[in-house]
Structures are given as C-alpha cells and as structure tokens.
C-alpha positions in Angstrom: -17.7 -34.2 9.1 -15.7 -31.1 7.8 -13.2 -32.2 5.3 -10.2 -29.9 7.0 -9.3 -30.2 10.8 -8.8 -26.6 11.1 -7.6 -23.4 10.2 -3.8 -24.2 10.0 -4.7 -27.3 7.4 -6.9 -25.0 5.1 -3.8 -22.5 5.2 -1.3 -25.4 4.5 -4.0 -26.6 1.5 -4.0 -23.2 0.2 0.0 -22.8 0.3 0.7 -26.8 -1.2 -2.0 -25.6 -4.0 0.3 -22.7 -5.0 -1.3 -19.5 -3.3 0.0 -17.0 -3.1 0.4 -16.7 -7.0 0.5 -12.9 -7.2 3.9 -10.5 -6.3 1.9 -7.4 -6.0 2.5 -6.6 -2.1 4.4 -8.7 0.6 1.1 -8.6 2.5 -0.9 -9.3 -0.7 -3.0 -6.6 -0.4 -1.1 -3.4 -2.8 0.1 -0.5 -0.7 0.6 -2.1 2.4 1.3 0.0 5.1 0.2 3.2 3.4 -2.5 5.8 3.8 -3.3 4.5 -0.2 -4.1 1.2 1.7 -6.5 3.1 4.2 -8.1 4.6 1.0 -8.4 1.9 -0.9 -10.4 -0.1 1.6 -13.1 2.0 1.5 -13.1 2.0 -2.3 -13.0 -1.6 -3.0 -17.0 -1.8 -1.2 -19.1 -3.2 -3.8 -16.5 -2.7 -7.1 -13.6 -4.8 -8.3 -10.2 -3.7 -7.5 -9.1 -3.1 -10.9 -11.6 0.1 -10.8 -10.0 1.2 -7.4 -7.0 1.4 -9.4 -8.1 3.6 -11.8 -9.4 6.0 -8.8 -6.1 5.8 -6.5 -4.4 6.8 -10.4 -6.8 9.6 -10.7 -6.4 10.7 -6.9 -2.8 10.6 -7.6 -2.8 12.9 -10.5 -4.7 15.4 -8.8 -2.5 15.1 -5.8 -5.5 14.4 -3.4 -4.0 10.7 -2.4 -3.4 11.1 1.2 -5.3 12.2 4.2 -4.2 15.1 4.4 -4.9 16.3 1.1 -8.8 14.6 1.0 -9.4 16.5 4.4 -8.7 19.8 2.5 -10.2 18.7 -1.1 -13.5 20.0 -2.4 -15.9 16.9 -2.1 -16.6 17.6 -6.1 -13.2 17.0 -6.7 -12.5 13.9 -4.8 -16.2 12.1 -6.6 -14.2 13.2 -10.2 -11.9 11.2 -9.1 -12.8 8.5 -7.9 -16.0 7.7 -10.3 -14.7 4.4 -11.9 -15.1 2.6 -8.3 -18.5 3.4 -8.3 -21.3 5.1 -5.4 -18.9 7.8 -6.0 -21.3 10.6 -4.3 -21.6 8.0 -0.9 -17.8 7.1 -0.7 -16.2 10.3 -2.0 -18.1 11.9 1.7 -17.1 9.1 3.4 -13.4 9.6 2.3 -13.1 12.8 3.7 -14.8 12.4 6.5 -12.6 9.4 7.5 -9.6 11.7 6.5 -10.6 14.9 8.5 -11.6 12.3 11.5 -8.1 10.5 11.5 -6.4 13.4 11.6 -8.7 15.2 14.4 -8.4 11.9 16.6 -4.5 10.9 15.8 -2.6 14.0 14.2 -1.2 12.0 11.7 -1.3 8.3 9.9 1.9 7.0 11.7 -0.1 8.0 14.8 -3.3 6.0 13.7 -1.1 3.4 12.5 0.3 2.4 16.2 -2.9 3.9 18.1 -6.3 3.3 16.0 -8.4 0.1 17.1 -10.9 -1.7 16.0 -14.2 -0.1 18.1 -13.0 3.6 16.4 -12.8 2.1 12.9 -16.5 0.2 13.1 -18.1 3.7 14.7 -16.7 5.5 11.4 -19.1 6.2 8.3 -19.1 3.3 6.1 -16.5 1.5 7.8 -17.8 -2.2 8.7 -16.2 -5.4 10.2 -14.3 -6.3 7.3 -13.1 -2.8 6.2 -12.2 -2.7 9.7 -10.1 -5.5 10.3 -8.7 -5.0 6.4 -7.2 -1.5 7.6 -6.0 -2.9 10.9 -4.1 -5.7 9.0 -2.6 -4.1 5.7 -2.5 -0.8 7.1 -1.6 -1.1 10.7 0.0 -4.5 10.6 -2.0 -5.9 13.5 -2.7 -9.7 13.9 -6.3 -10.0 12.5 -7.7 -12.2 10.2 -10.3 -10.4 7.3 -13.2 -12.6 7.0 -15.2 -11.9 3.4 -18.0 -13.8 1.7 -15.1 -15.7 0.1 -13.9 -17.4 3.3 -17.6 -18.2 4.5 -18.3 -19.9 1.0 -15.0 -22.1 0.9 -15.6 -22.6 4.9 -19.1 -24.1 3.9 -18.2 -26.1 1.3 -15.4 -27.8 3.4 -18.1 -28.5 5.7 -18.7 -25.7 8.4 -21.3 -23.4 9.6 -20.9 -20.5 11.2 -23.8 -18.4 12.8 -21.5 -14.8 12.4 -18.5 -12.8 10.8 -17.0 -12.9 14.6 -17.6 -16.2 14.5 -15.4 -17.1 11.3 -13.0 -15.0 12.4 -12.4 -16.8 15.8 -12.4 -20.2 13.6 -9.1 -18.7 11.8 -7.8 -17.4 14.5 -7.7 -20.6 16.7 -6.2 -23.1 15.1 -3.2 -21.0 13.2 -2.2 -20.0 16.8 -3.0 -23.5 18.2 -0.3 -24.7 15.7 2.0 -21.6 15.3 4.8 -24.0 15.4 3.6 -25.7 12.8 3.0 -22.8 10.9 6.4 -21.6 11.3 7.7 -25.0 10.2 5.4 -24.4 6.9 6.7 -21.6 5.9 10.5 -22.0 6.9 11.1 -19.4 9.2 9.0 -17.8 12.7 6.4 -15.4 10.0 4.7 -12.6 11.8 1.3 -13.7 12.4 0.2 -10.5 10.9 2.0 -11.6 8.0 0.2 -14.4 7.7 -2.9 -13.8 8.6 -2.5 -11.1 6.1 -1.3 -13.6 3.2 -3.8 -16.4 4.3 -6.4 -14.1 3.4 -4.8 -13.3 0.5 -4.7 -17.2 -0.3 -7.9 -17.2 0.0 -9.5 -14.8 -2.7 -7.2 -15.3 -5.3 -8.8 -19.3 -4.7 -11.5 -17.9 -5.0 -11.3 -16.0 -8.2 -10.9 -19.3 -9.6 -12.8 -21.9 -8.0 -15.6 -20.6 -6.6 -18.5 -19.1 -9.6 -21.7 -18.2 -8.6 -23.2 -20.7 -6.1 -20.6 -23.7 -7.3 -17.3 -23.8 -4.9 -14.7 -26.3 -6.5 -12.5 -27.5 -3.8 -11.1 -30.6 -5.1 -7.4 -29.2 -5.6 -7.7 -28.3 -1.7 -8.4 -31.9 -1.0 -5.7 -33.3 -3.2 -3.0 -30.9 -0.9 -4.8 -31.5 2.3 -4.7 -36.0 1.9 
C-alpha cells in the first residue's frame, strides 16, 4: 500500500517538513516570468544550476540575454558564453533557434507568454516534456505540474508506479485539485494553482537534494509530517 493517499498529502508532507527553504523566486524557480527563465530551461539539461548561472552572467555581460538579442547573435558568441553549462555547441544552436522561432511565431515574449502551448514547445529542438511544462509554469504561469526524475524516485519510494511522465503528471494533478480547498486551507489563503504547482515542484527537488543520493531515497521525515 503507498504510504501517502495522494498528491495533496505529499504536498502537505513536503510543506510540515519545511519546504520551501529557499527565497530565491516566489515561484522557486529564479527569473520567473522572464525570457531569463525561457533561457535557462534549456540550459539547466544535463548541468547543475549553479553553472547556468555563470552562463545567464556571461549572456548578460555581453548583452545577448534576451530573445531578441540571441536571434541576432553570432552562434560563436552565444557557445562563449554559455560554456560552463556544458554541450555548449548543441544548446547554444538550440537557443537561437528557439529565439528566432518565438519571435517568427509570437512577435514578442509577452505574446508567447499568453499564446504559446504545450504541442509548439515539445515540436521545438531540444525542447522535451519537462522543459516544456517548466517554461509553461515559470515562464507563462500556467497550471502545470513539472514532473523530473526527482518526483518519480520519491513517488516510488512512497509506494507508486507509474508506467509514464504523463502519467505522473496526472497523479499530481488529481488529487491537489480534488482537495483544492484543502490546499487553500494549507496554505492560508485561495494560492494560484500555478503557484503551487509551481512551488510543489519546487518542494520537491530541494527534498531531494537532501534525501535522495544515488539509488537510496530517505523519506522518513515525510512520514513523520504525513502521521
């Protein structure tokens, strides 16, 4: 039997434990709501996020940190840039490709903001399902839940298995908004469930960070909140 009923008693776990611990964004993730945000999904593939720091820094200095300026960079200067997140050859083409095709589809990022959805964001290059629903959530502040290998490995150890991303993500999704009063009542006021899907994610990783090593998931405080 899984040792949490649902979604909603994992999130409650995850906020009696503490989480969110960091201050770094209201949404968690930094630069919500920004093209930085848009840029820094695609970064984060396969490197930590201290090294897309040092790239959105570098990007900033040369004043190449927004799509319009990566649509017009040379492609030599945007891998200089942003070679401390690593693949820089692979991600520095598909930066400006995304750039040049968000502005060819949407005109401008307040545009793709209220417009872009999910089908155009999985047929760009290198964009899969959870760059996808990252963007739509901290960039676009739309009510989706990102599912990473984080949330499958704390969802198993609790008990559950899941045969897709899709899957998980439906999982999440059903029982926060089969309890959204309850969620409410949690956090003390009617959250916008992109807000919280957007910090229950958040929850989640920075869990993560420090209970779950290699194959070993540590979920004991979780069980302790969730009695």
């Amino acid at each position: 039997m899984p040792l949490v009923a649902d979604s909603f008693a994992l999130l409650q776990a995850l906020k009696n434990a503490g989480y969110l611990q960091t201050t770094r964004d209201p949404l968690w993730w930094p630069y919500s709501g920004t093209q930085k945000m848009v840029i820094g999904a695609l970064l984060t593939q396969q490197t930590k996020w201290e090294r897309v720091e040092e790239s959105l820094v570098l990007l900033e200095a040369e004043s190449i940190c927004s799509l319009e300026a990566l649509a017009d960079a040379d492609i030599e200067q945007i891998k200089a840039c942003i070679k401390p997140s690593g693949f820089y050859n692979t991600k520095a083409q598909r930066l400006k490709l995304l750039a040049l095709n968000i502005l060819q589809t949407y005109g401008d990022f307040a545009f793709f903001q209220q417009e872009t959805d999910r089908a155009w964001l999985l047929a760009q290059k290198g964009i899969g399902m959870e760059s996808a629903d990252a963007i739509l959530c901290y960039a676009c502040y739309r009510p989706v839940m990102v599912v990473d290998s984080y949330t499958n490995r704390l969802l198993t150890a609790l008990g559950y298995t899941f045969e897709d991303y899709m899957s998980i993500q439906s999982w999440m999704h059903e029982g926060i908004e089969a309890r959204l009063n309850d969620c409410y009542n949690l956090y003390g006021y009617e959250i916008p469930l992109s807000t919280l899907y957007a910090r229950f994610h958040g929850k989640i990783v920075e869990f993560a960070k420090t209970y779950i090593a290699g194959k070993k998931v540590d979920i004991s405080v979780l069980m302790r909140e969730n009695r």
